[in-house]
N, C-alpha and C positions, 0 to 999 in steps of 0.2 A: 685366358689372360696370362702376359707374361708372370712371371718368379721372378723375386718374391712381390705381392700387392704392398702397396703404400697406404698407410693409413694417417691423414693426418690430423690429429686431437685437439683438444684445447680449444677449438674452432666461440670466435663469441661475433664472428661478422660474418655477412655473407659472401660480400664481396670477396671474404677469403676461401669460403667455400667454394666459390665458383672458381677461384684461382687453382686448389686444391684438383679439382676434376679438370679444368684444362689444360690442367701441367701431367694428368696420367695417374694418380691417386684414384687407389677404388673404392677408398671408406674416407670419413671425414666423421670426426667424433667429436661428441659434445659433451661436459663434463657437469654431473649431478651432484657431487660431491661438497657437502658445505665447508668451507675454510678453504678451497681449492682458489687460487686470484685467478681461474678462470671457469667459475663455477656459474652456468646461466642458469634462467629461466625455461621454462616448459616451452613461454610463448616465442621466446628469440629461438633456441632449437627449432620450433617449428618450421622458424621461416629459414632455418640455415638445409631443413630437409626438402625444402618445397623448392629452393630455388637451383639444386642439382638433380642430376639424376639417380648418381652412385648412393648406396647405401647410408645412409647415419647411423651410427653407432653409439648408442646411449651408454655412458661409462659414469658405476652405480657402485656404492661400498655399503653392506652388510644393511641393507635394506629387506623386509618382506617379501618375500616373493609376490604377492600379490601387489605392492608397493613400484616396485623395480615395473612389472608389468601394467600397472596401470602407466606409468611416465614412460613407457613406450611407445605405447598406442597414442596418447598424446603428442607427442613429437612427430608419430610416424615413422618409428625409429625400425630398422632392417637389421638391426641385432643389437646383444645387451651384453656390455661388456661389467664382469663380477670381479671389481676390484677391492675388496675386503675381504674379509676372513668365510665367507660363506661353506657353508656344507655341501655336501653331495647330494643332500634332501633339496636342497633353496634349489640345485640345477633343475633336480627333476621335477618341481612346481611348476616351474619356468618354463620346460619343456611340453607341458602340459595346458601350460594358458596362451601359449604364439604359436606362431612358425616365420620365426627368427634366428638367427643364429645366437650362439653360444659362448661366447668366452670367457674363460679364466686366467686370470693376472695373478702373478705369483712371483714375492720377492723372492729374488733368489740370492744364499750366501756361498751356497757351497752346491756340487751334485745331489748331494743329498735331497736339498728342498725341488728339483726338479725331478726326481723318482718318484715321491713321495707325491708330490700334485700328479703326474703321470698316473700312477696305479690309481689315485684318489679320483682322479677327474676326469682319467683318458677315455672311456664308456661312456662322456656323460656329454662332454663340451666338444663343438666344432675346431675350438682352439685353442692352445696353453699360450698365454702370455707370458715372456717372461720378461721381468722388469727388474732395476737396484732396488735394494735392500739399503733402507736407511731408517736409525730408530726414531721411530715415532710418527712414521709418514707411511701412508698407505702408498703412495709412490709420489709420480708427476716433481722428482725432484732434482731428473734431469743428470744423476749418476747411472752409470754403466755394473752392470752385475756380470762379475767372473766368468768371462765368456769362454777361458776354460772350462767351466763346470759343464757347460753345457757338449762342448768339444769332446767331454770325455763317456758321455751317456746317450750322445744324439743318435746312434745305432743300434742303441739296445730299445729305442722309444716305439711305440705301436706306429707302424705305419700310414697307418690311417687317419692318428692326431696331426694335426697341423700347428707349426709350430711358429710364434712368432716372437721379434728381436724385438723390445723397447730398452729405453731409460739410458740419457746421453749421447744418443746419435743424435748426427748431424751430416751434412755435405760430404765435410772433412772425413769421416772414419764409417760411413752406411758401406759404402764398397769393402772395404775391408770386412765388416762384421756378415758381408753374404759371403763374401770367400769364404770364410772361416766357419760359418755357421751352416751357409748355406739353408736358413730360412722359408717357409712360405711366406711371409709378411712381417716388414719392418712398418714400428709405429714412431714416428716423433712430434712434438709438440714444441720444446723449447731451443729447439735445435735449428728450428727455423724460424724463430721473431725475433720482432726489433724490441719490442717489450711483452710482458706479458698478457696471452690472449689479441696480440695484434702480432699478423705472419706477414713475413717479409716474400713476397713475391718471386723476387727471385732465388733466395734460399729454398721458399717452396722449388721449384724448378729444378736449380742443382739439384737437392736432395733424390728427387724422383727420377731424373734423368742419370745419376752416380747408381744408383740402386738398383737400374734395369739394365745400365750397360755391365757391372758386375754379376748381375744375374744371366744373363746371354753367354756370359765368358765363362761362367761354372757351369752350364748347360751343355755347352760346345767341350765341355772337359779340357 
């Protein structure tokens, strides 16, 4: 599959999920999160996983590991995204009860906090998320984290983690942040609706289509 995958979050319709995969999106993610304005049900994921092909991404904050994994298997979710303060014990529970993928979301304010989840998490997770850093919000609030930080550590990263851009993209600025980052997967959610938990069609579309022709152009060097 082209560089970088799209993943588009926050999903609370179907109709957008099926928009999500016929715009080129390889993940579509639903949000477990309470206080989240797009936080669903076990039973609406369901039917956002049943009516695509590509993967659902269950995105979960500091939940049980046996917890996180039961509301996978429920949804029929193809990986579990760890957006709260989780340990390196919770991954490897996790690792232990699916065969799913793995991701870790991690505010980021400086390089630092992206070493620090690196060494902490790179043996452990299929993917580091990195997302804005804002107080009091485990993320989804739509701020861009220092993409310097990451500009200045991205070579020294294990090559083997996969590494992906959230928090603030949009149409406007995903091409630039694969230039510069050059990414395996950019995630956005509010970047592409007309309100919250409803996606605008054709910003879905932009979005994936800016994302992959920037990806093409870093490839070709």
């Amino acid at each position: 599959m082209e560089r970088p995958k799209v993943k588009i979050c926050g999903l609370t319709r179907p109709t957008d999920a099926q928009t999500a995969e016929a715009c080129g999106a390889a993940y579509v993610g639903a949000i477990f999160v309470t206080g989240s304005p797009r936080e669903v049900s076990p039973e609406v994921a369901l039917t956002l996983a049943e009516c695509v092909a590509i993967p659902l991404i269950a995105v979960v904050a500091d939940l049980r590991a046996a917890e996180a994994a039961r509301i996978a298997r429920r949804v029929g979710a193809g990986g579990i995204q760890l957006h709260g303060t989780e340990s390196p014990a919770v991954v490897r529970a996790l690792r232990e009860e699916g065969d799913w993928e793995l991701w870790k979301a991690v505010r980021v304010r400086s390089e630092t906090d992206i070493v620090e989840a690196s060494d902490r998490f790179g043996e452990l997770v299929d993917l580091l998320l990195l997302d804005g850093w804002r107080a009091g919000f485990l993320g989804g609030t739509g701020k861009a984290f220092p993409w310097g930080a990451l500009e200045s550590v991205r070579r020294t990263m294990p090559g083997s983690l996969q590494v992906g851009v959230a928090g603030g993209l949009s149409a406007e600025n995903v091409g630039d942040a694969v230039f510069r980052l050059d990414p395996d997967l950019v995630d956005v959610s509010s970047g592409v609706e007309s309100s919250p938990g409803t996606k605008d069609p054709l910003q879905i579309r932009s979005f994936v289509e800016r994302a992959r022709d920037a990806g093409q152009k870093v490839a070709r060097g």
